[in-house]
matplotlib code that plots the C-alpha trace (Angstrom):
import matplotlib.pyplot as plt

x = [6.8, 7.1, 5.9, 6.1, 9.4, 8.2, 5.9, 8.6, 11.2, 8.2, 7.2, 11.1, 11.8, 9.3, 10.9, 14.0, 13.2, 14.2, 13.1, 14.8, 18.5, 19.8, 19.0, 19.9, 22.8, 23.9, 26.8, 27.2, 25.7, 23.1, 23.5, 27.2, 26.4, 23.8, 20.2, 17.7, 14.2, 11.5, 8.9, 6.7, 5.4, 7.3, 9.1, 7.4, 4.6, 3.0, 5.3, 8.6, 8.3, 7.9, 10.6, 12.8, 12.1, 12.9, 15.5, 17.4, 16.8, 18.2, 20.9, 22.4, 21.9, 22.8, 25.7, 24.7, 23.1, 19.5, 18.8, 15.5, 14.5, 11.6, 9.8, 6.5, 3.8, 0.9, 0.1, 2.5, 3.1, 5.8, 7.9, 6.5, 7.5, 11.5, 11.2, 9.9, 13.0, 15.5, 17.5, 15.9, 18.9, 17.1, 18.9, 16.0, 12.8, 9.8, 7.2, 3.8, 0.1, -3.4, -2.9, -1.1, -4.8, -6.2, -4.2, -5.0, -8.2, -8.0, -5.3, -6.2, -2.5, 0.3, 3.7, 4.1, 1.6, 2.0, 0.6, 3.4, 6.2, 6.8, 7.5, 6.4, 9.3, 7.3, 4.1, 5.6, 2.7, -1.3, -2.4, -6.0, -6.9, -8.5, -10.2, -8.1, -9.6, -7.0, -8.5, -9.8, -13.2, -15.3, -16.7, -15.8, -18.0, -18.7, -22.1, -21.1, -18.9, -21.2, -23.5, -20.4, -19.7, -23.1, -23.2, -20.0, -20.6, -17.7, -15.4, -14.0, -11.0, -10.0, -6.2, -4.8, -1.6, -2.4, -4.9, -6.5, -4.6, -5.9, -6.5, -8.1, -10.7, -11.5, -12.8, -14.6, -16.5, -17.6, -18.4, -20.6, -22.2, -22.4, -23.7, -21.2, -19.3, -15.6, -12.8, -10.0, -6.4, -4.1, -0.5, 2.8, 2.1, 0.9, 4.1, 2.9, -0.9, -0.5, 1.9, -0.8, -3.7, -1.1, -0.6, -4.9, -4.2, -6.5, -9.1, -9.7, -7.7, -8.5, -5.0, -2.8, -2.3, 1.5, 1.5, -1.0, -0.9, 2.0, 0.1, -3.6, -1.5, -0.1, -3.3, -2.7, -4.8, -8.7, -9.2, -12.9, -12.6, -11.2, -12.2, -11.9, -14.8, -13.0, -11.8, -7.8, -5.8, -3.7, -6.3, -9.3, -11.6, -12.2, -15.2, -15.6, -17.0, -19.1, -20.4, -22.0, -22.2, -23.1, -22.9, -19.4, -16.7, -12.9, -10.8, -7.8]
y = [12.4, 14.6, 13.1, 14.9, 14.7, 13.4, 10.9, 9.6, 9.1, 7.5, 5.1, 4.3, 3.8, 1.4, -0.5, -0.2, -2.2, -5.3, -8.6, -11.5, -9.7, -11.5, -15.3, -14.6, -12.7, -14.2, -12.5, -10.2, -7.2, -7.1, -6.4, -7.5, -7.4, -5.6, -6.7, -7.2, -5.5, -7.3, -5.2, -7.5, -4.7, -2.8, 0.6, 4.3, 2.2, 2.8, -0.2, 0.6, 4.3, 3.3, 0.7, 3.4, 5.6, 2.7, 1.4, 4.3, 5.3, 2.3, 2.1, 5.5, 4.2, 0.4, 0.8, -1.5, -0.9, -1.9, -2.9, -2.5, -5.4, -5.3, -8.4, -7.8, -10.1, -12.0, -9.3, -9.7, -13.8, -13.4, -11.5, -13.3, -16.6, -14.8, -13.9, -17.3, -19.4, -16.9, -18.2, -17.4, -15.4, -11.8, -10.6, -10.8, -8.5, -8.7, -5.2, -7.0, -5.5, -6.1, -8.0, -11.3, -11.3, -10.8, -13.8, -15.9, -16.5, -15.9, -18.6, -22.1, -23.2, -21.0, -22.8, -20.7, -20.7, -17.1, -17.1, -20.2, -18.9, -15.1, -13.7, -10.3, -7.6, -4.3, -2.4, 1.0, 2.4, 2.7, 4.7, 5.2, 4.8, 7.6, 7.5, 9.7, 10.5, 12.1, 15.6, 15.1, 13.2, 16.2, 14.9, 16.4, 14.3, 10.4, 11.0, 12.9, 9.8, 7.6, 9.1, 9.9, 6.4, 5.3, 7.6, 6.1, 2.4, 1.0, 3.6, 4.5, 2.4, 1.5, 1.2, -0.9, -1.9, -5.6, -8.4, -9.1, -6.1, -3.9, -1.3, -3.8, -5.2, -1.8, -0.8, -3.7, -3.0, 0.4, -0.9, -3.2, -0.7, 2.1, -0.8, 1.2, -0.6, 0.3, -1.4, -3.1, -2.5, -4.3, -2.9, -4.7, -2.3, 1.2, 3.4, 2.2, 2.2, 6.3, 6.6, 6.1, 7.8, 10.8, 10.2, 10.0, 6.3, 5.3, 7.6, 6.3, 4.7, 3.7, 4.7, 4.6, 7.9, 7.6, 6.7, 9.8, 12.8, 15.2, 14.8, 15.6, 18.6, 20.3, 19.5, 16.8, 14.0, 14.9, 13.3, 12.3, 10.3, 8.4, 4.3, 5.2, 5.8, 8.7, 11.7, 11.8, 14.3, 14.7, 15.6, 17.1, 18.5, 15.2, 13.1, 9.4, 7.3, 6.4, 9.9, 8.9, 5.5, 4.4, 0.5, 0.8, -1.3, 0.0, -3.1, -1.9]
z = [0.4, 3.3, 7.3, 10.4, 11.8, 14.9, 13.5, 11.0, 14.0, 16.1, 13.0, 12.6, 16.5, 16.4, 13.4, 14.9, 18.2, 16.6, 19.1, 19.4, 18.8, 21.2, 20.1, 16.1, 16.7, 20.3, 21.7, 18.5, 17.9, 14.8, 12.4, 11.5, 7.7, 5.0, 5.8, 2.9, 2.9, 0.5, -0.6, -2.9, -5.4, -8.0, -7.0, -5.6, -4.5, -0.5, 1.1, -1.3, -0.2, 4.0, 3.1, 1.9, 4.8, 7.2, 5.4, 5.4, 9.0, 10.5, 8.1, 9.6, 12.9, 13.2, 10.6, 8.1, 5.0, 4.4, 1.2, -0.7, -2.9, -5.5, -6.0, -7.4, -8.7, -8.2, -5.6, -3.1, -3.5, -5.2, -2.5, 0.2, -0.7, -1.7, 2.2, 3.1, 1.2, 2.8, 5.5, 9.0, 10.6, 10.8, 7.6, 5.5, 6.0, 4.5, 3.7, 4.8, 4.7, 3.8, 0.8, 2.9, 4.2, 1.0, -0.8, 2.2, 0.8, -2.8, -3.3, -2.9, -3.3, -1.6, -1.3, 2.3, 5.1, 5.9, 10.0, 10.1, 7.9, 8.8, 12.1, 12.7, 13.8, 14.1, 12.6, 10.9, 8.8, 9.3, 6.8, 5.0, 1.0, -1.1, -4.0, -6.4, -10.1, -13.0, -13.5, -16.9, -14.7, -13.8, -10.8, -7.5, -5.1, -5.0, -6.1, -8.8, -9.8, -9.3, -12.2, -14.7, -14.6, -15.1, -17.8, -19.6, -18.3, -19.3, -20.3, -17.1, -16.0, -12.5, -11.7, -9.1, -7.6, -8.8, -8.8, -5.4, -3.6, -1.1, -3.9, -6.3, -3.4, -1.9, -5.3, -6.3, -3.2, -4.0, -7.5, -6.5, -3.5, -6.3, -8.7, -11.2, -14.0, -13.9, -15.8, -13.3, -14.9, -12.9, -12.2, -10.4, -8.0, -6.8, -8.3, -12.4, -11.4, -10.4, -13.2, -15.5, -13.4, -13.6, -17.3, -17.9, -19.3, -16.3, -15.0, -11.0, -8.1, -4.6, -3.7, -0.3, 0.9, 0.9, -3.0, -4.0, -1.2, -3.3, -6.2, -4.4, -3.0, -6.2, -7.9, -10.4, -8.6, -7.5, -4.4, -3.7, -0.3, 2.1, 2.8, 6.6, 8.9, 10.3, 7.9, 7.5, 9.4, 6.5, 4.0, 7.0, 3.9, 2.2, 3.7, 4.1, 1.7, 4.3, 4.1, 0.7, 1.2, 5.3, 5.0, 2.9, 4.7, 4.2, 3.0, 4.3]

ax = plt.figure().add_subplot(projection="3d")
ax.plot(x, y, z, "-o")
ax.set_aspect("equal")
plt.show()
């Protein structure tokens, strides 16, 4: 993935200002040994790849390493309650995003309480979704897509980067807005669910821009939209779904 070299060094300054340095490391300067970065989905996924970025950013420049850890699974619990158990000395960092929201009210049960439990360092990312299909769907538009998937109820199968994820909730929206009937295919995270998109397994994604942009750019993804009311500077030529669809809500 390639960013503006100014707005990669002003996403990673602003990870780098690191509060409370003071009261976890005292009189020492932080960090004084490898700190561990959770991302709670599986690898090349939208948080593993800012993670990455980040990671290695700061590693070059507070001389300690900063180690990604993969701990996907029941979207995003799974490394969010790692991050919770870890001691709370500032050498364990946690990849958070729409989805804590998003199991807030899904689960009745969470071991953590995630407003109580996690203190927020810095926001590194704001990025929209687009609705990316594999080339094989001729459609080119959202109506267009719309009425090949009415015309194949059923047979056109929606990939997303796991149960009750951003990915997952912003396209069960737009199915029931389009009143179309897609199959949900759950991944461990964003990097499988494009893997198959790419592969034709799957035929749709609402995916992060980070996960999906290269291959919209060399021409192996379609994209049809973005979820945001405003286009994308990134991608200027590709409407809003609110452009088809006024009263549709981004979920991210």
């Amino acid at each position: 993935m390639k960013l503006p070299r100014r707005k990669f060094l002003h996403l990673a300054t602003g990870a780098a200002a690191l509060p409370a340095v003071a009261r976890i490391a005292r009189a020492q300067t932080y960090p004084t040994q490898p700190v561990r970065v959770i991302v709670p989905f599986a690898p090349a996924g939208s948080g593993d790849i800012l993670a990455r970025l980040i990671g290695q950013w700061l590693s070059e420049r507070l001389g300690q390493p900063f180690v990604i850890e993969n701990r996907p699974g029941a979207a995003g619990n799974i490394g969010t309650e790692a991050a919770v158990r870890a001691p709370a000395d500032g050498y364990t960092l946690l990849v958070v995003g729409g989805w804590n929201a998003i199991n807030a009210t899904l689960y009745d049960k969470l071991s953590f309480n995630f407003i109580r439990d996690i203190a927020p360092v810095a926001g590194i990312s704001r990025e929209p979704y687009v609705i990316v299909v594999h080339p094989s769907i001729p459609a080119k538009t959202v109506p267009e897509f719309i009425a090949y998937a009415n015309a194949n109820p059923g047979k056109v199968n929606m990939a997303s980067a796991g149960n009750g994820s951003p990915s997952h909730v912003s396209g069960e929206l737009f199915k029931t807005m389009a009143g179309v009937n897609m199959v949900h295919v759950p991944y461990r995270g964003g990097g499988p669910a494009i893997t198959d998109l790419l592969g034709g397994q799957v035929q749709v994604m609402f995916s992060p821009m980070a996960v999906s942009i290269e291959y919209i750019r060399v021409g192996k993804l379609r994209p049809l939209a973005v979820t945001t009311a405003i286009r994308s500077n990134v991608l200027p030529d590709i409407p809003t779904v609110g452009d088809f669809m006024p009263d549709y809500e981004a979920s991210n």
